[in-house]
mmCIF file of the N, C-alpha and C atoms, coordinates in Angstrom:
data_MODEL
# 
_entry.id   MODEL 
# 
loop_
_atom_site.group_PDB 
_atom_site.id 
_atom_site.type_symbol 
_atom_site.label_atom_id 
_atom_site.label_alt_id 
_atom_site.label_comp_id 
_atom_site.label_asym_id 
_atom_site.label_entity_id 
_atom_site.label_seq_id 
_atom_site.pdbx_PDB_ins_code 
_atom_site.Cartn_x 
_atom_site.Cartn_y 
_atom_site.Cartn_z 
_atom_site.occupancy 
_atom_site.B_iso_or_equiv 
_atom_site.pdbx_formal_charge 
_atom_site.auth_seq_id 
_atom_site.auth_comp_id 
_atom_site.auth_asym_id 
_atom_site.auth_atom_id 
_atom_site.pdbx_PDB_model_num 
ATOM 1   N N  . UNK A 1 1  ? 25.478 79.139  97.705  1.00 0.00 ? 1  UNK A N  1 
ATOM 2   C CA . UNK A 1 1  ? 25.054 77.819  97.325  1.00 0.00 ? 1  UNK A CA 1 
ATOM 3   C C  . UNK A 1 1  ? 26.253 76.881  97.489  1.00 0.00 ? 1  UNK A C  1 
ATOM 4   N N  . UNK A 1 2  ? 26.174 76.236  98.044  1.00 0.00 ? 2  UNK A N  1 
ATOM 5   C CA . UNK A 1 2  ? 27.431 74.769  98.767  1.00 0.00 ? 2  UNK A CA 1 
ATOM 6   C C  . UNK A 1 2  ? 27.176 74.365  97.218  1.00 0.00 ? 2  UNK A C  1 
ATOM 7   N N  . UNK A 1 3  ? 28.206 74.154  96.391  1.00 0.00 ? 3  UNK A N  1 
ATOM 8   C CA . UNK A 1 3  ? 28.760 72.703  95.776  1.00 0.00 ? 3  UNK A CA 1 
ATOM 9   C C  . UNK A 1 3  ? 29.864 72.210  95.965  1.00 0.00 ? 3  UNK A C  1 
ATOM 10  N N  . UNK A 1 4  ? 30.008 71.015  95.437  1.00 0.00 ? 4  UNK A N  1 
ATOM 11  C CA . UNK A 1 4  ? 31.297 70.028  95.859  1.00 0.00 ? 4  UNK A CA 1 
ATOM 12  C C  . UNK A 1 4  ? 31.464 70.119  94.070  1.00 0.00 ? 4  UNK A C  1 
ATOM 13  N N  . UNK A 1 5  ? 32.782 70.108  94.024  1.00 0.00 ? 5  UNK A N  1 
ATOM 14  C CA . UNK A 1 5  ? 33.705 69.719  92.643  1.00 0.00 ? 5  UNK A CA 1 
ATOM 15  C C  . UNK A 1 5  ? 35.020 69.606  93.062  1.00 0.00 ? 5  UNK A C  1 
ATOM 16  N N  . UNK A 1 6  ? 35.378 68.253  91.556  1.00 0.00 ? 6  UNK A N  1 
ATOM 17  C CA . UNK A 1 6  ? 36.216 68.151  92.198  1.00 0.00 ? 6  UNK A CA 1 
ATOM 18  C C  . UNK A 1 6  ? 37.401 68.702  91.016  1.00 0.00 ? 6  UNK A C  1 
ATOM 19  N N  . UNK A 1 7  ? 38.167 69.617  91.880  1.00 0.00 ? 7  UNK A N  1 
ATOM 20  C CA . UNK A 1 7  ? 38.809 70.557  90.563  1.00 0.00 ? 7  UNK A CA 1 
ATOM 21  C C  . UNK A 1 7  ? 40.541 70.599  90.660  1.00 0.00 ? 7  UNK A C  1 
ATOM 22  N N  . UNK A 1 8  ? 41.566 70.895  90.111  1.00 0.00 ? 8  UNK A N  1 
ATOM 23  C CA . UNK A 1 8  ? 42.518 70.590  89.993  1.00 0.00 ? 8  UNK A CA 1 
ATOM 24  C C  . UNK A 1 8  ? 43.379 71.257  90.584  1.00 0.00 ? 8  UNK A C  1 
ATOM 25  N N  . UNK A 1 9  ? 44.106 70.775  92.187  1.00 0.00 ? 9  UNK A N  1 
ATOM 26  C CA . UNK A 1 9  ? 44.385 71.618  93.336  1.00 0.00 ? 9  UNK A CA 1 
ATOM 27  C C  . UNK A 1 9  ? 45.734 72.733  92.787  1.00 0.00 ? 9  UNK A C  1 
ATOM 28  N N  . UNK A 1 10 ? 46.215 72.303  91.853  1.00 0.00 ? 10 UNK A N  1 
ATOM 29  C CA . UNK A 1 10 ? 47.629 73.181  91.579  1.00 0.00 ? 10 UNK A CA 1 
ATOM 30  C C  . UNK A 1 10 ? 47.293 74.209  90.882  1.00 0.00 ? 10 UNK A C  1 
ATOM 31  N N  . UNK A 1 11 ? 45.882 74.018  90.040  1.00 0.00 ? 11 UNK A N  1 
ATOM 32  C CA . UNK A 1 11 ? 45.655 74.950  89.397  1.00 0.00 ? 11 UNK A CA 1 
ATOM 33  C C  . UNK A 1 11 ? 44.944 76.018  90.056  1.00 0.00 ? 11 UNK A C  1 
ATOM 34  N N  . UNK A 1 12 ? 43.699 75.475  90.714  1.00 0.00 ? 12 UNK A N  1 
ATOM 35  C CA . UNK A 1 12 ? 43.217 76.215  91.795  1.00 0.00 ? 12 UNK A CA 1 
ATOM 36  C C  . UNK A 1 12 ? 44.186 77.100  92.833  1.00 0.00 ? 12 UNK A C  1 
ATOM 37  N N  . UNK A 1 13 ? 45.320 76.534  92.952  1.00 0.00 ? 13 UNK A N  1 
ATOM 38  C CA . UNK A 1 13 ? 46.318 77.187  93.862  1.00 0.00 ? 13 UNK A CA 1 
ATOM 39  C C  . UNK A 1 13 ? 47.132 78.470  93.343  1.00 0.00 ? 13 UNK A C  1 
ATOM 40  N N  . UNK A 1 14 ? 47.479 77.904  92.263  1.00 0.00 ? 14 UNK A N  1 
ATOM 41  C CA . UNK A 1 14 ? 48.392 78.935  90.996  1.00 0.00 ? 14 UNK A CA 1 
ATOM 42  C C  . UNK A 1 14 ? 47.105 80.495  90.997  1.00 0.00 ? 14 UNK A C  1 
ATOM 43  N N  . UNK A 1 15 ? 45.914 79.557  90.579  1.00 0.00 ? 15 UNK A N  1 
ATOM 44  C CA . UNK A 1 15 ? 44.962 80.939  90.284  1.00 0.00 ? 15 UNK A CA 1 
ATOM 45  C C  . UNK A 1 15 ? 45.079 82.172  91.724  1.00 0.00 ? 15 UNK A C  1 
ATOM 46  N N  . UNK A 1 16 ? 44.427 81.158  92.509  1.00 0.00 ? 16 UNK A N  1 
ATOM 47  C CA . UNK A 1 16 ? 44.996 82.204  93.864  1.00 0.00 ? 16 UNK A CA 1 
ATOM 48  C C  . UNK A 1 16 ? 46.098 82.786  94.384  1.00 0.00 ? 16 UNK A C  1 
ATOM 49  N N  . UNK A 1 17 ? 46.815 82.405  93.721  1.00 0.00 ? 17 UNK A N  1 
ATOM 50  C CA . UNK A 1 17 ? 48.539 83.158  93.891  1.00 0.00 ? 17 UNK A CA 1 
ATOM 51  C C  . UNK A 1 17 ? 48.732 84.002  92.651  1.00 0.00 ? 17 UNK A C  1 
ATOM 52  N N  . UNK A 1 18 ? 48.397 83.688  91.953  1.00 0.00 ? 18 UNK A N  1 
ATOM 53  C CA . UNK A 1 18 ? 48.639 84.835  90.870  1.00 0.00 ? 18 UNK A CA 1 
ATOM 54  C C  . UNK A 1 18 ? 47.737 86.160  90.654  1.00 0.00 ? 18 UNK A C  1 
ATOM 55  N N  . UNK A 1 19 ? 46.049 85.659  91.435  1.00 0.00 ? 19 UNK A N  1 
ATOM 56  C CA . UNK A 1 19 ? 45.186 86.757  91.542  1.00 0.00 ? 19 UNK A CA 1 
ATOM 57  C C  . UNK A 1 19 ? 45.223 87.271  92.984  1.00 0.00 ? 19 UNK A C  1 
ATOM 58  N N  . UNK A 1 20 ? 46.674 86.665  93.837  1.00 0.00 ? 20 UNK A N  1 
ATOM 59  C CA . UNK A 1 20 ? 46.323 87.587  95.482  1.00 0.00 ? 20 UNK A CA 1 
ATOM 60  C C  . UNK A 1 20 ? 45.059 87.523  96.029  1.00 0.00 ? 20 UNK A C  1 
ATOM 61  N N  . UNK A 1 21 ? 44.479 86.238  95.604  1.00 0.00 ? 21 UNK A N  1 
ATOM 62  C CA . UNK A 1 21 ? 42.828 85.749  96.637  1.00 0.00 ? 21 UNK A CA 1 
ATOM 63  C C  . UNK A 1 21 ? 43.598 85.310  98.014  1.00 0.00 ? 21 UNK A C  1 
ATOM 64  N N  . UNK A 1 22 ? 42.984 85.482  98.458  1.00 0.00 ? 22 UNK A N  1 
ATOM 65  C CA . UNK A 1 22 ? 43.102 84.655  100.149 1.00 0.00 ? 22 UNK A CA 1 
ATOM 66  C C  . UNK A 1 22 ? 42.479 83.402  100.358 1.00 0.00 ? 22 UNK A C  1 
ATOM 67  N N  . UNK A 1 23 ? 41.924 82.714  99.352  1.00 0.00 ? 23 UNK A N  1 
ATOM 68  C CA . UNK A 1 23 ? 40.842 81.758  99.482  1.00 0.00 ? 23 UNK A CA 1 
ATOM 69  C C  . UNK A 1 23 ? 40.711 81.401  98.260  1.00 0.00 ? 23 UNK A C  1 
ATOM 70  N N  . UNK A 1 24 ? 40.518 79.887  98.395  1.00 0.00 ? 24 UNK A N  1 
ATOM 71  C CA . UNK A 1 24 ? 40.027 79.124  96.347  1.00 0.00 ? 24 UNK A CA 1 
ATOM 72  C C  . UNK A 1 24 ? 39.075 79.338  96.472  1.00 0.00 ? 24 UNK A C  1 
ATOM 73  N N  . UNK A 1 25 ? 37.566 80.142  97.827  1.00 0.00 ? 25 UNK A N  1 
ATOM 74  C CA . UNK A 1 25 ? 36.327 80.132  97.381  1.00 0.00 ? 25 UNK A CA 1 
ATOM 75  C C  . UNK A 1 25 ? 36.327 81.681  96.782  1.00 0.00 ? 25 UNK A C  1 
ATOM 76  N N  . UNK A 1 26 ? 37.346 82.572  96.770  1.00 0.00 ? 26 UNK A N  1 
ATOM 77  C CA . UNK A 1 26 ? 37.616 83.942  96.197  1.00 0.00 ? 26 UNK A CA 1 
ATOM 78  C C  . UNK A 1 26 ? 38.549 83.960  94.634  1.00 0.00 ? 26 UNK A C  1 
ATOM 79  N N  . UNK A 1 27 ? 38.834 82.500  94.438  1.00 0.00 ? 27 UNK A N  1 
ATOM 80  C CA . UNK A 1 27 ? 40.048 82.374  92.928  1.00 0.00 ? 27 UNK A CA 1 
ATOM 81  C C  . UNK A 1 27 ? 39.141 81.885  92.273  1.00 0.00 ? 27 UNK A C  1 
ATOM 82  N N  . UNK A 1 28 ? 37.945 81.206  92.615  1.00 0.00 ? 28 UNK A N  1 
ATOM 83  C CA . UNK A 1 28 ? 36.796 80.420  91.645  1.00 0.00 ? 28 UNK A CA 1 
ATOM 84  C C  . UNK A 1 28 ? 35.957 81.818  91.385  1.00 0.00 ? 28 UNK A C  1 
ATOM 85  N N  . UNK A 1 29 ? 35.525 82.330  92.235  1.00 0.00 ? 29 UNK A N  1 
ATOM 86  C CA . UNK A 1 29 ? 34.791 83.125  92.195  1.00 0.00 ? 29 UNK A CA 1 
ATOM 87  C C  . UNK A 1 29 ? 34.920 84.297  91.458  1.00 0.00 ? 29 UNK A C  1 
ATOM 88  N N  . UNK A 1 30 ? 35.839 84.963  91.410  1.00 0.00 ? 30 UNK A N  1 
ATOM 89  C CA . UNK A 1 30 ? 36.567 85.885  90.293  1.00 0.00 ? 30 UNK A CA 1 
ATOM 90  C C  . UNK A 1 30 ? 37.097 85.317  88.757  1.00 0.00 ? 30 UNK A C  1 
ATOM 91  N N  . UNK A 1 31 ? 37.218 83.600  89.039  1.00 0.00 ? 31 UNK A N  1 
ATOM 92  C CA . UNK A 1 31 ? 37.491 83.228  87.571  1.00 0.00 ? 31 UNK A CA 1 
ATOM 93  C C  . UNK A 1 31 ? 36.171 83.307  86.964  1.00 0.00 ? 31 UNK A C  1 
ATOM 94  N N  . UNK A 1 32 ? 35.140 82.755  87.591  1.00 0.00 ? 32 UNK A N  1 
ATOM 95  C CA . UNK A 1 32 ? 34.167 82.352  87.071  1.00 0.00 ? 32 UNK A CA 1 
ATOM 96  C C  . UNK A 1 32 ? 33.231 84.199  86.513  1.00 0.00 ? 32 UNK A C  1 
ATOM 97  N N  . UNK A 1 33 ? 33.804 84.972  87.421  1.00 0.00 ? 33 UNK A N  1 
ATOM 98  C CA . UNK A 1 33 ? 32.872 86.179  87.301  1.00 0.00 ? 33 UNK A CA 1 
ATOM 99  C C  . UNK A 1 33 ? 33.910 86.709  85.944  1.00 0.00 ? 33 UNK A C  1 
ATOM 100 N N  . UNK A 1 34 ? 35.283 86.578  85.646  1.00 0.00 ? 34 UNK A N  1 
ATOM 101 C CA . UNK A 1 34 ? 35.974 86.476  84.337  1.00 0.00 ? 34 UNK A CA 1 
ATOM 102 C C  . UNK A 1 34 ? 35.373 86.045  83.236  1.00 0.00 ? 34 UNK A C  1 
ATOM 103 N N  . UNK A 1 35 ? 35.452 84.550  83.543  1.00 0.00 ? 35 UNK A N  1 
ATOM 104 C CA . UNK A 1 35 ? 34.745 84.057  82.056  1.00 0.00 ? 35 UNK A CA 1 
ATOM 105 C C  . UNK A 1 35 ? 33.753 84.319  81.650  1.00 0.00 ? 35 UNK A C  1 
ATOM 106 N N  . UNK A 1 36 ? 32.877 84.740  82.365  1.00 0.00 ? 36 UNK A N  1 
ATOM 107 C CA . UNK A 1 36 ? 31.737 84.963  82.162  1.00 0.00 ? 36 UNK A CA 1 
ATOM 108 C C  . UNK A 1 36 ? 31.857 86.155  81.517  1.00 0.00 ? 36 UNK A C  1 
ATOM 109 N N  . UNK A 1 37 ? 32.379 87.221  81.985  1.00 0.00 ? 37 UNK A N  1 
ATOM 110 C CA . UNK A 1 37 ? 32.458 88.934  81.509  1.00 0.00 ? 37 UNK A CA 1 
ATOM 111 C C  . UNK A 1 37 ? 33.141 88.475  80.122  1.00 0.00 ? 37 UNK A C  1 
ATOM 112 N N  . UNK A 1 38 ? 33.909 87.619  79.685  1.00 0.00 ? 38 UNK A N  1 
ATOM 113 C CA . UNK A 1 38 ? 34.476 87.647  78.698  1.00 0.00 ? 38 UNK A CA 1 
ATOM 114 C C  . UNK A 1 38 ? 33.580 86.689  77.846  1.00 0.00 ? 38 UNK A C  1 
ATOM 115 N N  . UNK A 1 39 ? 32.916 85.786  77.856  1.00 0.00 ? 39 UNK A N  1 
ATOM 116 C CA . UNK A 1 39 ? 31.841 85.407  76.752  1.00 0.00 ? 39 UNK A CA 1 
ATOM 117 C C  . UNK A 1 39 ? 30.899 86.476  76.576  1.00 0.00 ? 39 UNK A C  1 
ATOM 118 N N  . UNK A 1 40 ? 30.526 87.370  77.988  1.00 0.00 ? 40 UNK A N  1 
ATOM 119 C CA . UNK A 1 40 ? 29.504 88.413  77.362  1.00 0.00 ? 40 UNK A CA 1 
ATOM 120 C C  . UNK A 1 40 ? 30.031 89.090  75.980  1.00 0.00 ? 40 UNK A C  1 
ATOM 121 N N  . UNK A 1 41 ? 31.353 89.345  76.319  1.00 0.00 ? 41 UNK A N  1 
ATOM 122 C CA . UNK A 1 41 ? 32.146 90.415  75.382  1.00 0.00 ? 41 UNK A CA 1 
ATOM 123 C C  . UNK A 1 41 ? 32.619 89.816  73.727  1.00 0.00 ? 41 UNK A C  1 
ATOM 124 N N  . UNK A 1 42 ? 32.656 88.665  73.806  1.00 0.00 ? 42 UNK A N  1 
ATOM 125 C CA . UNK A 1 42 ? 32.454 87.588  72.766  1.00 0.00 ? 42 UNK A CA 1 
ATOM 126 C C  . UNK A 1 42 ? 31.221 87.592  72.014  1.00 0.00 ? 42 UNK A C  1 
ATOM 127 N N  . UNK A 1 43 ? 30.403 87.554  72.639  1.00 0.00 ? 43 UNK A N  1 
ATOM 128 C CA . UNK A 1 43 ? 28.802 88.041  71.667  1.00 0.00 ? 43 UNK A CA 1 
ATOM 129 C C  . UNK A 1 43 ? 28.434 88.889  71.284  1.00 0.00 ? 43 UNK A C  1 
ATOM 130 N N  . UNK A 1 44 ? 28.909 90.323  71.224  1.00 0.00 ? 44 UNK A N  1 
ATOM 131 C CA . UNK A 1 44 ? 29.208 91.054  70.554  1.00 0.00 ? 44 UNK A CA 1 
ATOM 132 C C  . UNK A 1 44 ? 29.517 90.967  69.255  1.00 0.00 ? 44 UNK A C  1 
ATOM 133 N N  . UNK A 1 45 ? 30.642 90.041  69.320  1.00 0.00 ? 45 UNK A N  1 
ATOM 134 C CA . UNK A 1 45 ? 31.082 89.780  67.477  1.00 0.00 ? 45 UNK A CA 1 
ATOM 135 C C  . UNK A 1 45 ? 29.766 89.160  66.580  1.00 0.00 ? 45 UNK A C  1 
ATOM 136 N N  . UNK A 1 46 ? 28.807 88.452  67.831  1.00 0.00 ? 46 UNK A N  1 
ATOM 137 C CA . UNK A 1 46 ? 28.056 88.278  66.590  1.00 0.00 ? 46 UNK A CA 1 
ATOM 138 C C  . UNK A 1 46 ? 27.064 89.273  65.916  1.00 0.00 ? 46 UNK A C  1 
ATOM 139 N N  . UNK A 1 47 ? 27.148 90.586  66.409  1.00 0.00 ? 47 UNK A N  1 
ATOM 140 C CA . UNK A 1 47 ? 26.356 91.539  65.866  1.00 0.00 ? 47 UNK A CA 1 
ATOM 141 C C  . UNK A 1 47 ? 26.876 91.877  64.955  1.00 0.00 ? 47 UNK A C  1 
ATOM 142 N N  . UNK A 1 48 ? 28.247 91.820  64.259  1.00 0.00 ? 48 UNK A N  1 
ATOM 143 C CA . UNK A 1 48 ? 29.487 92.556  63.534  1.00 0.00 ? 48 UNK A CA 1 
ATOM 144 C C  . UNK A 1 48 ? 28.150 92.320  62.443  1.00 0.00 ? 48 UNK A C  1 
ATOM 145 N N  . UNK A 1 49 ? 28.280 93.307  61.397  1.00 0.00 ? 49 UNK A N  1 
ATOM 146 C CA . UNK A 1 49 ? 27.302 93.219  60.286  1.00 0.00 ? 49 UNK A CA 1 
ATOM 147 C C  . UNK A 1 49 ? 25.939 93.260  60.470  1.00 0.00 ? 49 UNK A C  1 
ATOM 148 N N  . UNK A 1 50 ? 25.577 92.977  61.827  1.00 0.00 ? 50 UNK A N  1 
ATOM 149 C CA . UNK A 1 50 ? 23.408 93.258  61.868  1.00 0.00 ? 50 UNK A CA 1 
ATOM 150 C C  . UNK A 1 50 ? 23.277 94.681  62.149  1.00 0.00 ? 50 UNK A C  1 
ATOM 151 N N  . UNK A 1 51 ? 24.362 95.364  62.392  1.00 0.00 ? 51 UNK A N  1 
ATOM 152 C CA . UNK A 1 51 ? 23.690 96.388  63.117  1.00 0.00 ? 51 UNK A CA 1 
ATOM 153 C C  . UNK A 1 51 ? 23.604 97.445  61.827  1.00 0.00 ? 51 UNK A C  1 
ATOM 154 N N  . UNK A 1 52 ? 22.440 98.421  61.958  1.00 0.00 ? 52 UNK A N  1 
ATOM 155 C CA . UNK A 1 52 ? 22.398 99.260  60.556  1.00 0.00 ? 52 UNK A CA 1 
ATOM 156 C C  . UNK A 1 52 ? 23.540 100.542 60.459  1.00 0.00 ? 52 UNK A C  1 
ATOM 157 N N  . UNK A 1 53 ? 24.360 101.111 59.341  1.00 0.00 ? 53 UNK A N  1 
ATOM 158 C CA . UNK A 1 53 ? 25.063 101.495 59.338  1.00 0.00 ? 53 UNK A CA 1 
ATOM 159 C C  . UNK A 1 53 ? 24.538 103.156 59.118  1.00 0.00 ? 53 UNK A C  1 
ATOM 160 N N  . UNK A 1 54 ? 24.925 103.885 60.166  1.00 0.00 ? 54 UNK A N  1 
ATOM 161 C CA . UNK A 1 54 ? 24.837 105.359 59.819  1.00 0.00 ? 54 UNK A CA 1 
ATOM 162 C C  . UNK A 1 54 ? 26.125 105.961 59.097  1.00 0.00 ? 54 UNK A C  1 
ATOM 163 N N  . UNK A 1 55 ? 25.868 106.491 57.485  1.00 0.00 ? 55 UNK A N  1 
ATOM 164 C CA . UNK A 1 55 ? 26.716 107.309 57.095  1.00 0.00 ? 55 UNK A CA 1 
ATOM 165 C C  . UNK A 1 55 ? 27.776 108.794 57.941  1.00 0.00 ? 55 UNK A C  1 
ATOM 166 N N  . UNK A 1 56 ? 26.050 109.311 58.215  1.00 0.00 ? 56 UNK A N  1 
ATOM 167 C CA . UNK A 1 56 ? 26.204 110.543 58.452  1.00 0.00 ? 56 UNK A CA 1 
ATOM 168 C C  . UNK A 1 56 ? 26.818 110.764 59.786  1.00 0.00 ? 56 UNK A C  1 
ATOM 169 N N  . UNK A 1 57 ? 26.760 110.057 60.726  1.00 0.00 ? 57 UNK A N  1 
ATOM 170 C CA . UNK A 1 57 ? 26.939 109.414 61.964  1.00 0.00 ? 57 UNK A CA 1 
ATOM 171 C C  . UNK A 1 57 ? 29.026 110.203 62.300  1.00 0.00 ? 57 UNK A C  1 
ATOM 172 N N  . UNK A 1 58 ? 28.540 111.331 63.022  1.00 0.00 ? 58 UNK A N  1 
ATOM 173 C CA . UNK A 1 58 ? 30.445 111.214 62.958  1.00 0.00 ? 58 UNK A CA 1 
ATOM 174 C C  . UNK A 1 58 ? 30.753 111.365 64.528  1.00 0.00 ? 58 UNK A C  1 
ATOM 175 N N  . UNK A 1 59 ? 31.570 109.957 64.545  1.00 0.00 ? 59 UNK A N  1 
ATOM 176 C CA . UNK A 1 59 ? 32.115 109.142 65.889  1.00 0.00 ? 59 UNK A CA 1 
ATOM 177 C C  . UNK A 1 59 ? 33.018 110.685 66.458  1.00 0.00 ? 59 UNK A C  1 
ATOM 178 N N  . UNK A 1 60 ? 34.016 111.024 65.983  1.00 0.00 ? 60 UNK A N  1 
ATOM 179 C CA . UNK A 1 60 ? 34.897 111.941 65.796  1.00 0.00 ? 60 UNK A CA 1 
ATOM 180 C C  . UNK A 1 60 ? 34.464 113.084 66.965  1.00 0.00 ? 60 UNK A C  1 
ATOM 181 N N  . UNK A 1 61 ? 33.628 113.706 66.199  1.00 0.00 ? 61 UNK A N  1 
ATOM 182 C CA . UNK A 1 61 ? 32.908 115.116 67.175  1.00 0.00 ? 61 UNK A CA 1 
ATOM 183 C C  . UNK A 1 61 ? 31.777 114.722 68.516  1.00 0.00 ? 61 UNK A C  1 
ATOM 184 N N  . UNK A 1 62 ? 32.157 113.178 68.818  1.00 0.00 ? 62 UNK A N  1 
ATOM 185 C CA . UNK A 1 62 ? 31.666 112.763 70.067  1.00 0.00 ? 62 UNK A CA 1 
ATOM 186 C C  . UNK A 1 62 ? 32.860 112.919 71.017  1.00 0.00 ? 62 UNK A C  1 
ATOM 187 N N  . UNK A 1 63 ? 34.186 112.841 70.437  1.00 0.00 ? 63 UNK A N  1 
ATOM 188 C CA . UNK A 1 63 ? 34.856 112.916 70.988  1.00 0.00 ? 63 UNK A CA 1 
ATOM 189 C C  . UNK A 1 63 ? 35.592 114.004 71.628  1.00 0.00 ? 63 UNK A C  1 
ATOM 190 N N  . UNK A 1 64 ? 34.927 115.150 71.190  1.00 0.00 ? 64 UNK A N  1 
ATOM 191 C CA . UNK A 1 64 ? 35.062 116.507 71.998  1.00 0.00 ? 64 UNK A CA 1 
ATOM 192 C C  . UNK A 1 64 ? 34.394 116.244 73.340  1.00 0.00 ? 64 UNK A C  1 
ATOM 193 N N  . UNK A 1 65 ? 34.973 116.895 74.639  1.00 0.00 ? 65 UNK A N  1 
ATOM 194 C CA . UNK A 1 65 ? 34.265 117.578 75.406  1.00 0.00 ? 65 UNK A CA 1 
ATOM 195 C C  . UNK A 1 65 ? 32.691 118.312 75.762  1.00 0.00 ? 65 UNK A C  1 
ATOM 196 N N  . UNK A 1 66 ? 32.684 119.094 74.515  1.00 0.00 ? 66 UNK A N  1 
ATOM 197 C CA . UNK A 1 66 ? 31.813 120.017 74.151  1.00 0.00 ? 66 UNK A CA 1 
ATOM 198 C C  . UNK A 1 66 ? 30.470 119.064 73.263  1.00 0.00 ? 66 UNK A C  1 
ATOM 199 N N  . UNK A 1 67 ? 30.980 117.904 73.135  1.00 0.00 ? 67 UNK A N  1 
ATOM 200 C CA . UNK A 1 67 ? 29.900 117.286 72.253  1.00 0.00 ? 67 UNK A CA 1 
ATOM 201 C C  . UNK A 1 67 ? 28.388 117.155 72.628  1.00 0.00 ? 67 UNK A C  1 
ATOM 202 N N  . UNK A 1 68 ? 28.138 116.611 73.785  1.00 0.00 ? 68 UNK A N  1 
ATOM 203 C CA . UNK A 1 68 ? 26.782 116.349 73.624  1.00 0.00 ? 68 UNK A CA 1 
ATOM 204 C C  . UNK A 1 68 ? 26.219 117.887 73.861  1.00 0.00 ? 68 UNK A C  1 
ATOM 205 N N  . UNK A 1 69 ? 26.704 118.603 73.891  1.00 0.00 ? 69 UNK A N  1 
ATOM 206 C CA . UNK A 1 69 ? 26.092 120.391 73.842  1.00 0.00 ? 69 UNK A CA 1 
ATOM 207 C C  . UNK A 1 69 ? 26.178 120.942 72.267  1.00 0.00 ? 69 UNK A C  1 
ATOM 208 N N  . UNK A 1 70 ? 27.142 120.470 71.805  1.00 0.00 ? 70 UNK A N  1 
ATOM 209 C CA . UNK A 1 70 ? 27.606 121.050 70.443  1.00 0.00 ? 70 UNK A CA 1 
ATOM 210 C C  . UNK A 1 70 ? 26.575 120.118 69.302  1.00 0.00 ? 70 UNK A C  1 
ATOM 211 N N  . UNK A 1 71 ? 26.307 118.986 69.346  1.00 0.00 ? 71 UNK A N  1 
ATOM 212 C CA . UNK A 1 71 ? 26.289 118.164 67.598  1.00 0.00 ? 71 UNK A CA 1 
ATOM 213 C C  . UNK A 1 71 ? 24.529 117.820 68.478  1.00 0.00 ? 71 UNK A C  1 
ATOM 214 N N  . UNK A 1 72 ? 24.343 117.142 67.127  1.00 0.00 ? 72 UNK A N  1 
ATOM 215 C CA . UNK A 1 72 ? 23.393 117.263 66.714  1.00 0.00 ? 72 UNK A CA 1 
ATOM 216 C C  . UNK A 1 72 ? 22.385 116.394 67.215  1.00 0.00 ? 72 UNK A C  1 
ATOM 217 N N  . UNK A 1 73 ? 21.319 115.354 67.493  1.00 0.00 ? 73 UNK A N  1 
ATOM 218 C CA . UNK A 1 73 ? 20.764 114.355 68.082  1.00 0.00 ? 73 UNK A CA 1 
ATOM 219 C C  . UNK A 1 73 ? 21.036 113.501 66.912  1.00 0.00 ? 73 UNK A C  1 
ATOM 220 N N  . UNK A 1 74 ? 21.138 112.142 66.952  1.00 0.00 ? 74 UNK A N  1 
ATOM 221 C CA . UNK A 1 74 ? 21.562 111.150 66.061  1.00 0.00 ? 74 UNK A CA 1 
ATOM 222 C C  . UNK A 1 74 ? 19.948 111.063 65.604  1.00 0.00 ? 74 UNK A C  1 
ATOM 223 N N  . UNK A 1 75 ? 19.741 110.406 64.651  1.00 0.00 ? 75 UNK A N  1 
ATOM 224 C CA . UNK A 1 75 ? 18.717 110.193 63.855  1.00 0.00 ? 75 UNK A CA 1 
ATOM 225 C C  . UNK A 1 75 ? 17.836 109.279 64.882  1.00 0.00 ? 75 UNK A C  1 
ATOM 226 N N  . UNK A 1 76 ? 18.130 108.295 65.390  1.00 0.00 ? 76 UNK A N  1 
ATOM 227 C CA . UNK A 1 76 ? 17.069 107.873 66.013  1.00 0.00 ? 76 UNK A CA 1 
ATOM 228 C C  . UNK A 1 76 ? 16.388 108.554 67.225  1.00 0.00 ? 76 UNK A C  1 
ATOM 229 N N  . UNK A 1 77 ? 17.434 109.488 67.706  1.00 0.00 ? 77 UNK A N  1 
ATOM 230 C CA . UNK A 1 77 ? 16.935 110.275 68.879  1.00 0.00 ? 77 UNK A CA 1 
ATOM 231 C C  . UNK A 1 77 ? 16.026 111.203 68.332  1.00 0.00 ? 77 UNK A C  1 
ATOM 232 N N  . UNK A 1 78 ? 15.799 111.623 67.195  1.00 0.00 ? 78 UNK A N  1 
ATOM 233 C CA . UNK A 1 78 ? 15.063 112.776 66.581  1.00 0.00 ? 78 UNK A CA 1 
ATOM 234 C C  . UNK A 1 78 ? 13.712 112.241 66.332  1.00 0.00 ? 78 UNK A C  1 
ATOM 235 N N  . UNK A 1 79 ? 13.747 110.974 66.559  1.00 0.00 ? 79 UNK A N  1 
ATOM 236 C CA . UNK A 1 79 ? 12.314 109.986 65.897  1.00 0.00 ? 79 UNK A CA 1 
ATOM 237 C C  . UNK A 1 79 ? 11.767 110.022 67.609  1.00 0.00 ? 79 UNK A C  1 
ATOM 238 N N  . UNK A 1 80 ? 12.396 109.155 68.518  1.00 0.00 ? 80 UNK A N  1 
ATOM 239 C CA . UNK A 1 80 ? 12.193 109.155 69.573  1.00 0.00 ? 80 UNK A CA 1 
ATOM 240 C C  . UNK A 1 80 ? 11.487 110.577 70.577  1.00 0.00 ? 80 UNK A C  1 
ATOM 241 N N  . UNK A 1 81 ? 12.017 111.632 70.015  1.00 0.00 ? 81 UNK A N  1 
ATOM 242 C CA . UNK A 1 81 ? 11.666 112.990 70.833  1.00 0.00 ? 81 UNK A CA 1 
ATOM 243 C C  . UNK A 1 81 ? 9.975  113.672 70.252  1.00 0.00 ? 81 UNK A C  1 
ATOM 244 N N  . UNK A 1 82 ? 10.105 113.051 68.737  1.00 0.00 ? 82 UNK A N  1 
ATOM 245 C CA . UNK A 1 82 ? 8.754  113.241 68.138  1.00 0.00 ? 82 UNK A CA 1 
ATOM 246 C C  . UNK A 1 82 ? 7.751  112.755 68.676  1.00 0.00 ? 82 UNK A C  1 
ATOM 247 N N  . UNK A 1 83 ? 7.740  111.411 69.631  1.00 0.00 ? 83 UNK A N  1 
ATOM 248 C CA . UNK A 1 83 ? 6.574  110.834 69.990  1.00 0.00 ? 83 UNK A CA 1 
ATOM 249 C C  . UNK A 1 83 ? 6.427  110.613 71.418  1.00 0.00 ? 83 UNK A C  1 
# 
């Protein structure tokens, strides 16, 4: 999609020299695919507190190797397999 803007050449320049683009249509394009990945990652915080809290839930023994063979199905997977 062609647009015209009109954007701030030193900065535009700096971005492409500091990200090794070959092109300001490759330094926009990676900023913009940036900011973007980083507001996704920003909305996240607003779940902090909605999400329901599993006690029993242990992060820990996911972190084996052996886990998804070894532990147990999490509670919602056990509801899910019932129906």
């Amino acid at each position: 999609m062609a647009t015209n803007l009109a954007l701030d050449d030193a900065l535009i320049e700096e971005a492409r020299r500091v990200g090794k683009h070959r092109t300001k249509k490759e330094a926009v394009t990676r900023a913009l695919e940036e900011y973007v990945r980083r507001r996704r990652q920003l909305e996240i915080l607003d779940l902090v507190g909605k999400m329901p809290f599993d006690e029993e839930y242990d992060y820990k023994a996911l972190r084996s190797r052996n886990a998804v063979k070894t532990t147990q199905p999490h509670q919602s997977q056990k509801t899910e397999k019932a129906h």
